[in-house]
C-alpha positions, 0 to 999 in steps of 0.5 A, a space after each residue: 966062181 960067183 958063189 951061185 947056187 941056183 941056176 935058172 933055165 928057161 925051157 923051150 917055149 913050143 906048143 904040144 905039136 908032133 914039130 915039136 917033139 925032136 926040139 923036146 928031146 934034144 932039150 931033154 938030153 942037153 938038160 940031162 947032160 948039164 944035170 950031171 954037171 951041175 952034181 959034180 959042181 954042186 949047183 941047182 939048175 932049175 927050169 922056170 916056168 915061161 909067161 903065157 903069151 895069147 892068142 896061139 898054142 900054150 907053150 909047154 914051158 908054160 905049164 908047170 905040171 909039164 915042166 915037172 915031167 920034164 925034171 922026173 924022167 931026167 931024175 937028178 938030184 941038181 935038177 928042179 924047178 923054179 916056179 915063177 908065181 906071176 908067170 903061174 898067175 897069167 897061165 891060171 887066168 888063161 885056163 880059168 883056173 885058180 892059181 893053186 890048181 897049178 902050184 900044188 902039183 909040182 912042189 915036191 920039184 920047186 928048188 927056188 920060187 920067183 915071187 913078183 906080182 901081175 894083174 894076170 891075163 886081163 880078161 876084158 869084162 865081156 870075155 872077149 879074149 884079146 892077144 896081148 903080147 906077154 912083156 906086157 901081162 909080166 909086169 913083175 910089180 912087188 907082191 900086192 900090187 897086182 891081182 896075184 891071190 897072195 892070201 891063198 899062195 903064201 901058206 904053200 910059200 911058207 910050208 916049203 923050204 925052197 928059196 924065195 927070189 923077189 923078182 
């Protein structure tokens, strides 16, 4: 009724653990479900990546490539994924990675990008890793106000055709 294209899912923030595998696949099955729905409407739903939170397990619905498995085995047209590139950022810090090592394996299922900024996962100089809870790591600052690498994400940004929302 609103005119939306696009709707925005946020998957189920549990860790890769047997306990977790029932939730997974009743998740799975809903999302199929809502897929077939959201053909017939004509709408996008796309699973959002979720903002890292440490200590503890990673999230699943933390890691990008995993949420790309996630839209591959349900394989509908009206499903994709909406990378959010400062919850991207915090996951990159927290493994020690660069950003792009996340980003680049899951475009080909990016129907909509989250564009906002971070300082990422805030590594003290010595680091010593030091739970922060993750209302305060995803500042969601305009684009170069954080630390996100903005020179080495926007040429993936500019070479894809999915949507940009500025968060």
């Amino acid at each position: 009724d609103v005119g939306a294209s696009h709707i925005v899912y946020h998957a189920l923030a549990l860790a890769d653990e047997p306990e977790s595998e029932s939730p997974l696949l009743f998740e799975a099955g809903s999302l199929a479900g809502l897929a077939e729905r959201a053909e017939r409407l004509g709408l996008t739903i796309v699973v959002e990546n979720t903002t890292p939170a440490y200590p503890g397990p990673e999230a699943l619905s933390a890691v990008p490539l995993s949420l790309r498995g996630l839209v591959h085995r349900i394989g509908s047209e009206s499903l994709g994924l909406c990378l959010d590139l400062g919850h991207a950022h915090i996951a990159a810090e927290l493994r020690h990675t660069a950003i792009e090592l996340l980003v680049e394996p899951v475009l080909d299922v990016v129907a909509l990008f989250h564009v906002h900024d971070n300082f990422g996962a805030r590594w003290r100089p010595t680091g010593e890793e030091r739970g922060v809870d993750p209302l305060k790591l995803d500042l969601h600052l305009p684009p170069g106000r954080g630390s996100l690498p903005w020179e080495r994400v926007a040429p993936l940004l500019a070479e894809h055709h999915a949507p940009l929302v500025l968060e």
